[in-house]
C-alpha positions in Angstrom: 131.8 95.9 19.1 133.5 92.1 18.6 133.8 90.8 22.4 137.9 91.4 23.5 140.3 89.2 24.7 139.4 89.4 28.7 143.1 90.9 29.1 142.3 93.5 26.7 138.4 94.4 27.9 139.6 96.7 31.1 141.8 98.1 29.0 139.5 98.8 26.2 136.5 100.6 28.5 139.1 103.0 29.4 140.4 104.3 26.6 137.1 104.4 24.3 137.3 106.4 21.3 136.2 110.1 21.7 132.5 110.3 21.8 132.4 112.5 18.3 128.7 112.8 19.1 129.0 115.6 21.4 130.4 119.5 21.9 134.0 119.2 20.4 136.7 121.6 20.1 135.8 121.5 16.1 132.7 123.4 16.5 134.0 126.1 18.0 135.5 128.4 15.4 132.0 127.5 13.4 130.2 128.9 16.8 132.4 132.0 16.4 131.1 132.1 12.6 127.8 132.2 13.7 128.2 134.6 16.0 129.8 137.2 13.2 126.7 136.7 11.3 128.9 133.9 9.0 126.7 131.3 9.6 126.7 130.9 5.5 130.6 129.9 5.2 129.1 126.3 6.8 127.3 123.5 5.8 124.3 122.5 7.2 125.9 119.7 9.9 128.3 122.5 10.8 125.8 124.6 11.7 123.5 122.5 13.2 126.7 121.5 15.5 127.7 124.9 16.6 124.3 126.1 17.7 124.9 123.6 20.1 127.4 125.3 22.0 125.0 128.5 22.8 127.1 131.3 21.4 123.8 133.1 20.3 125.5 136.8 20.7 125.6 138.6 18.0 129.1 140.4 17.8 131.0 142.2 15.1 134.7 140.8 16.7 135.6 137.9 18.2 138.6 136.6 19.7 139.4 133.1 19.9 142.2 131.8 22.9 143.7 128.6 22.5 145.6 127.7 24.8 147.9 124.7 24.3 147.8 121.5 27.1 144.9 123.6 29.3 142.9 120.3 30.2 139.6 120.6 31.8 140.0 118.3 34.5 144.0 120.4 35.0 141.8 123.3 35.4 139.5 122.3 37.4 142.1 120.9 39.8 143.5 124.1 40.1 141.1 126.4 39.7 142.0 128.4 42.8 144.9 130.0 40.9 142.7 131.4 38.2 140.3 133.7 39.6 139.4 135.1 35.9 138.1 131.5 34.5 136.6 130.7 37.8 134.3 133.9 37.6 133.3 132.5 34.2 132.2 129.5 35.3 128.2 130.3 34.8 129.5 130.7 30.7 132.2 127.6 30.9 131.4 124.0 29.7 133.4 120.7 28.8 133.8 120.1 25.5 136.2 117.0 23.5 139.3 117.2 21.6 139.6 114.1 18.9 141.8 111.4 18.8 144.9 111.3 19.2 144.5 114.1 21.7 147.8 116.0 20.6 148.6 119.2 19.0 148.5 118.8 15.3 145.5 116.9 15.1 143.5 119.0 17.3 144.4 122.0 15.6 143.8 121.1 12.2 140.0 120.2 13.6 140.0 123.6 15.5 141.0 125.3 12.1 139.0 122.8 9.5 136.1 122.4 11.0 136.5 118.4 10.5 137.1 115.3 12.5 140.9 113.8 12.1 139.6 111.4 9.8 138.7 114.2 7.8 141.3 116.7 7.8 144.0 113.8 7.9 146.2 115.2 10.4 146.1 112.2 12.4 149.1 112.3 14.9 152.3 113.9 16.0 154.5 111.8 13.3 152.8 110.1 10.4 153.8 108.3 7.2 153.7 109.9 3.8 152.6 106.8 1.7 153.7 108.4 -1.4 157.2 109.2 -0.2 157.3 105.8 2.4 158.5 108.4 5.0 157.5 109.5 8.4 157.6 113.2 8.9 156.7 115.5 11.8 153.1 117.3 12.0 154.5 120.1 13.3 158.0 121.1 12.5 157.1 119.4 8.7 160.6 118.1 8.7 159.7 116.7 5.1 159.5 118.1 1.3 155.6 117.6 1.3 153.1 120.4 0.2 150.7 121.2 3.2 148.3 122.5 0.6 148.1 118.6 -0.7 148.3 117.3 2.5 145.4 119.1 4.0 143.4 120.1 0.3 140.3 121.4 1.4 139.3 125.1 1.8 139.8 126.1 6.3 137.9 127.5 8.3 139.8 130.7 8.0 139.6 130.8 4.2 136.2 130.4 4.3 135.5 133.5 6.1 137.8 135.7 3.9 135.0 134.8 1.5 132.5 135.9 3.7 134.1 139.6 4.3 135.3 138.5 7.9 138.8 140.0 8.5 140.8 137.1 9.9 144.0 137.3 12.1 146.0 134.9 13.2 148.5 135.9 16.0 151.3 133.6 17.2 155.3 133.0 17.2 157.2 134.4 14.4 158.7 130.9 13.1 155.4 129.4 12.3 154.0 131.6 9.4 153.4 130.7 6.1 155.0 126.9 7.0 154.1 123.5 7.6 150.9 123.1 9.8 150.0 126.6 9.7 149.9 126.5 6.1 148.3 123.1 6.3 145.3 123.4 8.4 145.2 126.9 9.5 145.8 129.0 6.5 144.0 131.7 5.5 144.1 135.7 6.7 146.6 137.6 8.1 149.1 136.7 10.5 150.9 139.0 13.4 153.8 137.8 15.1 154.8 138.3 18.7 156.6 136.6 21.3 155.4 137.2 24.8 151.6 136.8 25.8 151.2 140.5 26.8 152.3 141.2 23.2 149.8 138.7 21.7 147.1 140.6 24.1 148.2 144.0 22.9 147.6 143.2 19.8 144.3 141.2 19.9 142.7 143.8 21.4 144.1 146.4 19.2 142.2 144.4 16.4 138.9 143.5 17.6 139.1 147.9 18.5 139.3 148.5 14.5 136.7 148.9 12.4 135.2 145.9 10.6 134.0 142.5 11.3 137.0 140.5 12.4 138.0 137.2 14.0 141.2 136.9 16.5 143.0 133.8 16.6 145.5 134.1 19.7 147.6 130.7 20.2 149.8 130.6 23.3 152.1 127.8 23.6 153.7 128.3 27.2 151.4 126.4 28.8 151.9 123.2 27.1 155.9 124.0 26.9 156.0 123.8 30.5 154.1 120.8 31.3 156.0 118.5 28.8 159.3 119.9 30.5 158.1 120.2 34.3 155.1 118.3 34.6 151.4 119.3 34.6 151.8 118.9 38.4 154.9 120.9 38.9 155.0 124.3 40.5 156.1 125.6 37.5 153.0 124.6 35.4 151.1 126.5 38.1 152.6 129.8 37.9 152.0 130.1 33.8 148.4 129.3 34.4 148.0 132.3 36.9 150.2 134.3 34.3 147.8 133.4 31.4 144.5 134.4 33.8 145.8 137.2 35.0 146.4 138.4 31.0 143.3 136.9 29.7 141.7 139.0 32.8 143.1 142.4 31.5 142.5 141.6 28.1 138.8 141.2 28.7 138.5 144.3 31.0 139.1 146.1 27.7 137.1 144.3 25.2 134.9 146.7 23.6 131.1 146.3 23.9 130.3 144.6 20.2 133.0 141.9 20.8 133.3 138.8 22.6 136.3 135.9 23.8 136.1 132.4 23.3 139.2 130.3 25.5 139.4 126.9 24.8 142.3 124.5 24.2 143.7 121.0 22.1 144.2 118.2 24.6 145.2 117.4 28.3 148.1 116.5 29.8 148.7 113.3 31.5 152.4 113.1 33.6 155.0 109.7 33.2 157.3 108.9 35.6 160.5 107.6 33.2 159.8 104.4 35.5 157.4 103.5 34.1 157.8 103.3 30.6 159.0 101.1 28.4 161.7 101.7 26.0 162.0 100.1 22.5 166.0 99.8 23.4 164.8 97.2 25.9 162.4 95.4 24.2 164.0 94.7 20.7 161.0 92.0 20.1 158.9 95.1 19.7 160.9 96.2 16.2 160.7 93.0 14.8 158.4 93.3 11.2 158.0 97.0 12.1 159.2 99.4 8.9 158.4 102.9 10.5 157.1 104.4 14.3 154.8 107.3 14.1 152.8 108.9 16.7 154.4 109.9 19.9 155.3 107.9 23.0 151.3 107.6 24.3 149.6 107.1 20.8 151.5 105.0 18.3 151.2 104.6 14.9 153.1 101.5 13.8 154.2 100.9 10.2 154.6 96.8 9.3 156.9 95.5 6.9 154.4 93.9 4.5 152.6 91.3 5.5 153.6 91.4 9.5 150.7 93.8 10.9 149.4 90.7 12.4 152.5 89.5 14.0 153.8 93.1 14.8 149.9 93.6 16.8 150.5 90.0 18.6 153.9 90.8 19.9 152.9 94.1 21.2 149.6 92.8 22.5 151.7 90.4 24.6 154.0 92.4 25.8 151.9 95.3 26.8 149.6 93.6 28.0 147.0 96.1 29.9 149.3 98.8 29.9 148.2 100.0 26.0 144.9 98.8 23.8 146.9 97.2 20.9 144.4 97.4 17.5 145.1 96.6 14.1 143.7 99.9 11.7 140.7 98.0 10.2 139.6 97.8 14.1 140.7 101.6 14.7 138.7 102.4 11.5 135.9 100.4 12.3 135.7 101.8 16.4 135.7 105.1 15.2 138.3 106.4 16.9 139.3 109.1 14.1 135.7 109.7 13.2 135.1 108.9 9.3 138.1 108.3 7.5 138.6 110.0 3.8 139.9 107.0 1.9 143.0 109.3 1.2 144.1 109.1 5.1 143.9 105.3 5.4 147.8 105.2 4.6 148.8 107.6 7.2 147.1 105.2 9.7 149.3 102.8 11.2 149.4 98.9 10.2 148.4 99.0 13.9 147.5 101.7 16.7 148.7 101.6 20.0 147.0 103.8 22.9 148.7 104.0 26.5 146.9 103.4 29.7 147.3 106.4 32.2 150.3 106.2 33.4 152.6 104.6 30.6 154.3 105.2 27.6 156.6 103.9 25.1 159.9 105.8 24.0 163.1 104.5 21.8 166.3 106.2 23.1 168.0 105.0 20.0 166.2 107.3 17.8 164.9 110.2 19.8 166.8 112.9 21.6 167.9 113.8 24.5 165.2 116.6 25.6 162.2 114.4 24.0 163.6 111.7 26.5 163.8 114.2 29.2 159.8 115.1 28.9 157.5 114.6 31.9 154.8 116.0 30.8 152.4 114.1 27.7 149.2 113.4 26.0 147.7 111.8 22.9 145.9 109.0 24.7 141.9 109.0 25.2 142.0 109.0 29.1 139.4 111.7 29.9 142.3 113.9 31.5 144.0 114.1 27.9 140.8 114.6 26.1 138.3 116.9 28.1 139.3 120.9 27.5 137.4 123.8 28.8 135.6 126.1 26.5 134.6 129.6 28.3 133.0 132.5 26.9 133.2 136.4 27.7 
């Protein structure tokens, strides 16, 4: 690694890229695989990869929690609200989300089975080259096919092929649309609203006959972090609500099944303070064409031929509060793994990652409630990558 700036160095051993190396929330649904007796739906590094996590249990169902924004070190912290995960702490280890820690990159790894380099889902908001237009990741607020966008065969599809049954249960609005139909397509899908309801009927499939996987996605978590803060009250009563259903949901499991709860980033909170908004610092738009990302992990678009100024002006006036890196450099660190030659252009001119503590937000362009949010992630502080991964 070429030496940094000594202003930049401090900042740059503290937000080192994911260490892809290691357990990551990828290998989990290829774990799952393995224990269904699909180990043949994966390639050799895949498999390889998931042995690595232990799940050596043969089952016929499996059900595989996700819970959105449940950081490791958030758990850990407050662990003595959650009596079920703490009496699973002999079959509970730390594994990594990718880079940028956030929602729709980390579930198109958990789905894909491939690093965000890979898959291509690379951040909250990213550029469509073809259409030179930035388009949300999760609400796909843009006329682009998710089939294109994310072209090779899931996780999910691959185990159709292998006679798995797979189930996907989650809110109503996101079937057969944008992400899901991206990165987690493939079986059937159950809608519900309420986490007892997406118990109810998790366990009502891993009871039916045949060999079946259960993904069961619960959002409240994350939902009230962003709005109240990871260290609210608030965040601490839907953490004893999701142990205390994850606890009854387990009582039942029958003997041939087993659950898997893990989850797609941390959660880091921002005093408005301590921001900096674009509205303030007009310097910061000068030779910029588009702003992707989200407020701790920026992707940012140049004009042609003003990356290198756009990277110097928001190296200077960041300073050590964000590690400022033009894409070659984000490429070359590895801080989306491997990158598909097709995903280059979704990669801003220049990627900015936040310091603990810091973000950067533009109150001319985003609303009111995304202003309002406490709560965020996207970063590679340990908090914002490191999620729990515990087994029944």
């Amino acid at each position: 690694m070429a030496d940094l700036p000594s202003d930049q160095a401090p900042t740059a051993s503290l937000l080192a890229p994911p260490d892809y190396g290691n357990p990551l929330l990828s290998d989990v649904v290829p774990a799952a695989a393995l224990s269904l007796g699909a180990g043949g739906v994966l390639d050799d590094t895949a498999a390889l990869r998931a042995q690595r996590l232990g799940f050596d249990r043969e089952v016929r169902t499996a059900i595989v929690v996700l819970i959105d924004g449940l950081g490791e070190q958030l758990l850990s912290r407050d662990s003595g609200y959650t009596p079920f995960f703490r009496s699973l702490a002999g079959q509970r280890r730390t594994v990594s989300t990718g880079f940028p820690s956030t929602t729709a990159n980390s579930l198109s790894s958990f789905a894909t089975g491939r690093l965000p380099g890979a898959h291509g889902v690379v951040g909250y908001r990213l550029l469509d080259p073809a259409k030179d237009a930035v388009f949300n990741q999760l609400t796909w607020d843009l006329d682009v096919d998710p089939v294109t966008w994310v072209p090779d065969a899931t996780l999910f599809e691959r185990l159709e092929t292998a006679d798995v049954d797979v189930v996907s249960l989650g809110e109503a609005k996101f079937a057969g649309r944008g992400l899901n139909r991206a990165s987690l397509r493939g079986g059937r899908f159950r809608a519900s609203k309420t986490l007892e309801e997406r118990c109810a009927q998790a366990l009502a499939e891993v009871r039916a006959p045949g060999t079946r996987l259960v993904y069961l996605y619960w959002g409240g978590l994350d939902k009230t972090g962003h709005v109240h803060g990871s260290n609210s009250a608030q965040w601490t009563e839907e953490l004893e609500r999701i142990d205390l259903a994850l606890s009854r949901l387990a009582q039942d499991l029958p003997h041939d099944a087993a659950m898997i709860v893990t989850a797609d980033h941390g959660m880091v909170d921002i005093d408005h303070d301590t921001r900096l908004d674009l509205v303030d610092a007009p310097e910061l738009k000068a030779g910029l064409r588009h702003l992707g990302g989200e407020p701790r992990a920026l992707h940012l678009y140049a004009q042609p031929g003003a990356a290198g100024d756009v990277a110097a002006a928001w190296t200077e006036t960041l300073g050590d509060r964000a590690l400022v890196l033009p894409q070659a450099e984000a490429v070359r660190r590895d801080y989306f793994g491997p990158v598909d030659p097709r995903v280059i252009g979704r990669i801003g001119d220049v990627v900015v990652i936040c310091t603990d503590g810091f973000a950067v937000v533009d109150s001319e362009t985003e609303s009111a409630s995304a202003l309002a949010l406490i709560g965020h992630h996207g970063a590679t502080t340990a908090r914002e990558l490191e999620i729990p991964l515990l087994v029944v």
